[in-house]
Structure formats: structure tokens, C-alpha cells
N, C-alpha and C positions, 0 to 999 in steps of 0.2 A: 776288844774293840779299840779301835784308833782314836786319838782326841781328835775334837773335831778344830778344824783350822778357819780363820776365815780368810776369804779372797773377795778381791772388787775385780771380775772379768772385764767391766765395763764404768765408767765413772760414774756413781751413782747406784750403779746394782752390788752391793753388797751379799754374800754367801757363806754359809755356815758347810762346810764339806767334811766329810769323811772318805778316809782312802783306804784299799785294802790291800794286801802285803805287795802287789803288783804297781802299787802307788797311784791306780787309777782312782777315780771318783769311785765309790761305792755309795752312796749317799748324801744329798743335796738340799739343802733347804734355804727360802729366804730369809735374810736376817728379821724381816720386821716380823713375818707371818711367826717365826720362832719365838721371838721376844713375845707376842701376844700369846701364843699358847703356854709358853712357859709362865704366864701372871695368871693365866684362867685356871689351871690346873695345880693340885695339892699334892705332892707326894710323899708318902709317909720312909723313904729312904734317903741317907746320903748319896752325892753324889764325888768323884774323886772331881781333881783339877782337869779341864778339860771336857768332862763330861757333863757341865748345866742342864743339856736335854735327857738326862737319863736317871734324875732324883732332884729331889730337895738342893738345894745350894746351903753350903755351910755360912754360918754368920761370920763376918770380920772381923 
């Protein structure tokens, strides 16, 4: 899986994307709707660099 990158398409609309080897968009999410899912949700896995949607976040 690809790190996910972010993009502002538009001023103000910010994006969490994933591309797949073709460098299209493979998956799209908004940033706020992600930041809220990611505080609701407990995952009992790390996550690598890149990856915050896909486990736990390592502490700093």
C-alpha cells in the first residue's frame, strides 16, 4: 500500500489520497472526516510512517 499523500485540489478542500502503481488516485478521503474517524476509533496495531489510517500512531 502507498503512503497516503495530502493534496489541496481546491483552497480550502484539503485531501488525504492514495495512489496505485499507475499513480492514479486509488483512494480518497477528506481530511476532517479522517481526523474524526481516526479519534473515534482504537486500534490495537502499529502503524508505519505514512500510514496513520491503517493502526494505532506511534508515540513521539
Amino acid at each position: 500500500m502507498s503512503k497516503r499523500e495530502l493534496i489541496e485540489p481546491t483552497p480550502g478542500d484539503k485531501r488525504y489520497v492514495r495512489r496505485d502503481d499507475e499513480g492514479r488516485f486509488s483512494e480518497e478521503v477528506d481530511v476532517g472526516k479522517s481526523s474524526a474517524a481516526d479519534q473515534r476509533r482504537h486500534s490495537s496495531h502499529d502503524a508505519g510512517r505514512g500510514q496513520g489510517d491503517k493502526g494505532d500512531r506511534q508515540k513521539a
